[in-house]
C-alpha positions as CSV (number, residue, x, y, z in Angstrom):
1,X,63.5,12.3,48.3
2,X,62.8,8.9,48.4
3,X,62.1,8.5,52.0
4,X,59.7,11.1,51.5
5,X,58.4,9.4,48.2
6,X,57.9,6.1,50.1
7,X,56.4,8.0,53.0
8,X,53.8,9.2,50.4
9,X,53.3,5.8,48.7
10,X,52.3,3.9,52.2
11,X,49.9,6.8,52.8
12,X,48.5,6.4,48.9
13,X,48.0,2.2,49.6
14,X,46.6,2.8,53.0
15,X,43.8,5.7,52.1
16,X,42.9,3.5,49.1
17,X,42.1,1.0,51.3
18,X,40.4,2.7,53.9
19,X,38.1,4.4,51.2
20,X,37.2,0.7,50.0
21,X,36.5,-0.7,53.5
22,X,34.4,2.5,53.8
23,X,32.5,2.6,50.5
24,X,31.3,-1.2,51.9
25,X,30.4,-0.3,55.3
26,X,28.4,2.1,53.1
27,X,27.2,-0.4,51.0
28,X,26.1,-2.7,54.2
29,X,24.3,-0.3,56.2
30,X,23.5,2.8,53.8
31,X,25.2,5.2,56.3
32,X,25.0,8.5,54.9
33,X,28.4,9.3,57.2
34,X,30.2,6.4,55.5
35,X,29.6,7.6,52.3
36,X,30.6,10.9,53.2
37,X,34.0,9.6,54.4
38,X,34.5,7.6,51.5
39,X,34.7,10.7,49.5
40,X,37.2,11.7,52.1
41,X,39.1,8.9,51.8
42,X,39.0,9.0,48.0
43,X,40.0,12.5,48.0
44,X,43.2,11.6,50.7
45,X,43.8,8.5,48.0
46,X,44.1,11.6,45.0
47,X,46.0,13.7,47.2
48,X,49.2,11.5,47.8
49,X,48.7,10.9,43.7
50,X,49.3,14.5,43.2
51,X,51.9,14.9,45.7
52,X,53.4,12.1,44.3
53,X,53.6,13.7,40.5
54,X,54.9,16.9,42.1
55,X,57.4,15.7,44.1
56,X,58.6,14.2,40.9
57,X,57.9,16.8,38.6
58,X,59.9,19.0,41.4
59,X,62.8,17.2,41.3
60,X,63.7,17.6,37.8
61,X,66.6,20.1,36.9
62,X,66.8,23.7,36.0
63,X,67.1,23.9,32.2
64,X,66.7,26.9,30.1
65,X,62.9,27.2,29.8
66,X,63.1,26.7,34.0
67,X,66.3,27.9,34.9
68,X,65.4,28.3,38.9
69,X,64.2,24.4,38.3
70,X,60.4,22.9,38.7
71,X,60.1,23.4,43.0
72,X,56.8,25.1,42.0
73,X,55.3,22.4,40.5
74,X,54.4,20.8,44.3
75,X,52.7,24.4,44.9
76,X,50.7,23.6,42.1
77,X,49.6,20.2,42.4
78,X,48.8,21.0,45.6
79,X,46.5,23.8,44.6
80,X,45.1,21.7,42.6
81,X,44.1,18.9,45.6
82,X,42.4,21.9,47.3
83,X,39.8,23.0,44.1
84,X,39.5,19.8,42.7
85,X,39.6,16.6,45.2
86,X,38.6,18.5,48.7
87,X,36.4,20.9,46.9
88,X,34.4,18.6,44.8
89,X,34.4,15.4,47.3
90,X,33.1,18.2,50.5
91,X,30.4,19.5,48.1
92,X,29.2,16.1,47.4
93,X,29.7,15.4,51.2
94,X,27.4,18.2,52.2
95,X,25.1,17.8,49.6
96,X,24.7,14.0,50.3
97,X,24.4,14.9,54.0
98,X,21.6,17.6,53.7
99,X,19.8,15.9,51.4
100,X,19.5,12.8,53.9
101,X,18.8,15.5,56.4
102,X,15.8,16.5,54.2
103,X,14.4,13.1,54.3
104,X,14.6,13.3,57.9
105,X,17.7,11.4,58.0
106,X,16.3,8.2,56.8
107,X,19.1,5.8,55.5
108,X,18.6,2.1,54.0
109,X,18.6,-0.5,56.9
110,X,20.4,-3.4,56.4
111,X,19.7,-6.8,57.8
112,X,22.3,-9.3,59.8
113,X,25.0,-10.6,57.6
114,X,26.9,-13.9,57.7
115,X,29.8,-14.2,57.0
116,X,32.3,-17.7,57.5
117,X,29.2,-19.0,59.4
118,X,29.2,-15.9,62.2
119,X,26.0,-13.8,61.9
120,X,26.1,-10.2,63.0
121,X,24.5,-6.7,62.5
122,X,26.5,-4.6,59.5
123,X,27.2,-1.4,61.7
124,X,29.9,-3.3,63.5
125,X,32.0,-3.0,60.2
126,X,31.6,0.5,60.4
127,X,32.8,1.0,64.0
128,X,35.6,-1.9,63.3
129,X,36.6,0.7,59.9
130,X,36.3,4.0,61.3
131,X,38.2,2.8,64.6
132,X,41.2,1.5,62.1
133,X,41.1,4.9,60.5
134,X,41.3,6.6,63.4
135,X,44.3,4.8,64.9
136,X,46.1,5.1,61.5
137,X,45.6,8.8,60.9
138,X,46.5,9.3,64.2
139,X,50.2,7.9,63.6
140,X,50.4,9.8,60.3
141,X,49.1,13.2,62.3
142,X,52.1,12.4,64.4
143,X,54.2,11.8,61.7
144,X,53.1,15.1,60.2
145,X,53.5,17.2,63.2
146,X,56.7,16.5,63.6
147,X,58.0,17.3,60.7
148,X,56.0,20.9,60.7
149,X,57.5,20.7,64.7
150,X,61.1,20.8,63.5
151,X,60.3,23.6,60.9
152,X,58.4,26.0,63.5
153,X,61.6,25.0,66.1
154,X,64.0,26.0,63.3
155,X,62.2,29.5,62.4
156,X,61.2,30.5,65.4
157,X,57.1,30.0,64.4
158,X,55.4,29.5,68.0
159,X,51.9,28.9,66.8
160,X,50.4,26.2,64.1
161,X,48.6,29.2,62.7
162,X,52.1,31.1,62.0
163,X,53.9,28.0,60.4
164,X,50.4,28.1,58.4
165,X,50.7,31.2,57.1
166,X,54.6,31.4,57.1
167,X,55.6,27.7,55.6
168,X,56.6,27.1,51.8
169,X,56.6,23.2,52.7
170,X,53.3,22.6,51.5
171,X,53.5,19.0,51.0
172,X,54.1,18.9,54.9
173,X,51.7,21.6,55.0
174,X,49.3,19.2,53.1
175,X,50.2,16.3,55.4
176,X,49.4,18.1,58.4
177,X,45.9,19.3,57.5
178,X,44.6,16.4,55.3
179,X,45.4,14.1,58.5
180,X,44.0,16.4,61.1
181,X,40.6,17.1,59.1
182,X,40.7,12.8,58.7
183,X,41.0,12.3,62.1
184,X,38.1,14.8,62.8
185,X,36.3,13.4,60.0
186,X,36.5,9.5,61.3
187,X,35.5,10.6,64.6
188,X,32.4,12.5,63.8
189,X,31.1,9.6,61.5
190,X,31.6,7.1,64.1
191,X,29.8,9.5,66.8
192,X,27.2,10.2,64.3
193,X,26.9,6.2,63.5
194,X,26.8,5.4,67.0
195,X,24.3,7.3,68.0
196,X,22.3,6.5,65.6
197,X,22.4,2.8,66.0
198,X,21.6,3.3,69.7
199,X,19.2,5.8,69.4
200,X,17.5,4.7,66.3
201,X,17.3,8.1,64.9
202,X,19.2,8.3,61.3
203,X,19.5,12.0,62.0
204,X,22.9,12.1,63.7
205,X,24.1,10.0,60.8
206,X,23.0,12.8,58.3
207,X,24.2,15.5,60.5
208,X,28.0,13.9,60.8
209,X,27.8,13.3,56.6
210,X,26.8,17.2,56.5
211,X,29.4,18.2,58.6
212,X,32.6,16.0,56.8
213,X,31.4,18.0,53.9
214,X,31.7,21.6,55.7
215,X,35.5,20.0,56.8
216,X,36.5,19.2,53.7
217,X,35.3,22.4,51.6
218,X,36.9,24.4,54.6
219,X,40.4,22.4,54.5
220,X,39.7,23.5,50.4
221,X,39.6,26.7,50.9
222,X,42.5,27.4,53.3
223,X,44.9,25.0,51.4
224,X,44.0,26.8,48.0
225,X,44.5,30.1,49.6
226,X,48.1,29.1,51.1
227,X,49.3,27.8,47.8
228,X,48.1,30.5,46.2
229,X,50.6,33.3,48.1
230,X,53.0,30.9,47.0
231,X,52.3,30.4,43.7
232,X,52.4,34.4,42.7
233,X,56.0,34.4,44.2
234,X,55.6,35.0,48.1
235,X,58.7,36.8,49.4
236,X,60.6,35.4,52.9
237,X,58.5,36.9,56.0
238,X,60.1,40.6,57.1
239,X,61.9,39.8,60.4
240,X,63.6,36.7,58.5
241,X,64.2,38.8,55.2
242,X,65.7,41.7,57.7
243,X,67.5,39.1,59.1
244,X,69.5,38.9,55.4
245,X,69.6,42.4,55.1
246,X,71.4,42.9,57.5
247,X,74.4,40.5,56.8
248,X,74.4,42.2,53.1
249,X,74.4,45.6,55.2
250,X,77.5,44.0,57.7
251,X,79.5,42.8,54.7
252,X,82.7,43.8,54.6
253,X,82.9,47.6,52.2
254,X,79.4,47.4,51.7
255,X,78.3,51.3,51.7
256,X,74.9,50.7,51.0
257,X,71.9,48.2,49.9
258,X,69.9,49.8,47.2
259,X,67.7,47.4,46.8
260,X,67.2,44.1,48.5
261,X,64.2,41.1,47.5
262,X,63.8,37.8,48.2
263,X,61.3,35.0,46.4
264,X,60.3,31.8,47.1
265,X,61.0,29.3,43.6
266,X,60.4,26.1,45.3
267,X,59.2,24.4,49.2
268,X,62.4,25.6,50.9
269,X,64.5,26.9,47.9
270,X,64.6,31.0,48.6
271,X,66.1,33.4,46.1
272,X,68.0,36.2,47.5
273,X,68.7,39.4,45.2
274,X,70.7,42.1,46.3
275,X,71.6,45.8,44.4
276,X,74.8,47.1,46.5
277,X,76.8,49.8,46.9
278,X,80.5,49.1,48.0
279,X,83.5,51.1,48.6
280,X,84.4,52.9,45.5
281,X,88.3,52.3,46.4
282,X,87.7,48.5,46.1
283,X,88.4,47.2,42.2
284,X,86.6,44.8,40.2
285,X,88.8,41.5,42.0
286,X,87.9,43.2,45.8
287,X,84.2,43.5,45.0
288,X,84.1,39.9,43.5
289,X,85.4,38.5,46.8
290,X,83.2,40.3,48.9
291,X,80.3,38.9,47.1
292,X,81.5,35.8,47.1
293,X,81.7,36.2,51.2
294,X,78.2,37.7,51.0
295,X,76.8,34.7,49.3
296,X,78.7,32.6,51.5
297,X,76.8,34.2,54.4
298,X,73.6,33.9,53.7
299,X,73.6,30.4,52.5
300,X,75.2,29.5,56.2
301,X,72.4,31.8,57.8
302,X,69.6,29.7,56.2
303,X,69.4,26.5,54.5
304,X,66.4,28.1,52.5
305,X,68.9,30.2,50.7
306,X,69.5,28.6,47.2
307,X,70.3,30.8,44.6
308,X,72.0,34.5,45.4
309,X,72.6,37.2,43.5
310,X,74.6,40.1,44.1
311,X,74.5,43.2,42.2
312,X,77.0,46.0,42.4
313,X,76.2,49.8,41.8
């Protein structure tokens, strides 16, 4: 937890200020892109802010108003970083964007500035900002895939889309789309600033903002969607929930599984609950220790397995 929480921290410090350098390349040349990926950068900023509170929030114990504990609270926030920060800074995004579009993609030119004695044209800050983004949200995508990697080597996932639709991780999760859509984003403002500046026509500017915006609102919508099978109580996929059916089924004097469900309560943290039929000859202390070596199973099958409980008919 706290390599993860000081993982999240750097991120926070760095996005904030990346969104300030950005917000004053904005300032300097009136680059509708810029502005665009400040808002993406403010939004990244509020992201690792929420992740932070539900890391935390996750973390506290079970107690008797939550007696599973708080792991939900991370499905949450993270919901909420998909309606409120991605959704509102890509609408402004795209609005900013078509509206400089409309205008024929006319944007404030700036003159030279000096600065320490050294004269020089504004839109290098941009490239010099952008280029610093790009190289540090390419380590963090790294960082980020490798973590969703080990998860997609340890269940057997063989696509990203899988692990998408599969993972209860969603600060990972999180991770690994908010850095991809910032990489994209960085390199279509600095394509649509460049060619811009070399072809004089503010169009491709207003064109990249337009499209940051489309990014974001899309990474909205498929993050709020993920948390939300998550959030109504998303069981464990079939071939991994058949997986613990079928050590219940090979327990020893189990006759029969009369009902079998499993539940996500937390990223990682499955709950497994079992209604069994065992051997009628076996008394009250035999049944107790085969569910006992039931439990035992299922928690050495999967390290998702948190809580079990066993139910005998």
């Amino acid at each position: 937890m706290a390599s993860s929480t000081s993982v999240v921290l750097a991120a926070l410090f760095a996005n904030g200020a990346i969104a300030i350098l950005k917000f004053g390349g904005f300032l300097l040349t009136g680059s509708p892109a810029m502005l665009s990926e400040t808002y993406h950068s403010i939004s990244d900023t509020g992201n690792q802010v929420f992740l932070l509170i539900g890391i935390k929030y996750g973390a506290q114990d079970a107690n008797r108003t939550h007696p599973f504990g708080h792991g939900k609270a991370q499905f949450f926030y993270s919901f909420l970083v998909s309606v409120i920060l991605f959704g509102i800074a890509g609408w402004e995004s795209a609005r900013h964007g078509y509206e400089a579009l409309q205008e024929g993609g006319v944007h404030r030119a700036a003159g030279d500035v000096t600065l320490l004695g050294a004269t020089f044209d504004p839109v290098y800050v941009n490239y010099v900002v952008l280029i610093g983004a790009i190289v540090f949200e390419t380590y963090a995508l790294k960082k980020a895939n490798d973590g969703l990697s080990r998860q997609m080597d340890e269940h057997g996932w063989e696509t990203y889309r899988e692990a998408f639709r599969k993972t209860s991780d969603v600060t990972t999760l999180t991770a690994f789309t908010e850095d991809s859509i910032a990489l994209a984003g960085a390199g279509i403002a600095l394509a649509g600033v460049y060619l811009t500046r070399v072809t004089g026509n503010g169009l491709y500017d207003a064109a990249a903002a337009l499209l940051i915006g489309f990014l974001l609102m899309g990474f909205a919508i498929a993050l709020a969607w993920e948390n939300k099978r998550l959030l109504l109580g998303e069981s464990l996929p079939a071939p991994a929930e058949s997986e613990l059916r079928d050590i219940i089924a090979d327990g020893d004097g189990v006759r029969e599984i009369v009902d079998f469900r499993t539940v996500y309560f937390g990223p990682e943290e499955l709950l497994v609950v079992a209604d069994v039929r065992f051997d009628p000859g076996l008394d009250t202390g035999e049944i107790d220790d085969r569910i006992t070596e039931i439990e035992a199973a299922l928690t050495a099958h999967s390290s998702q397995v948190q809580r079990v409980y066993v139910e005998p008919e």
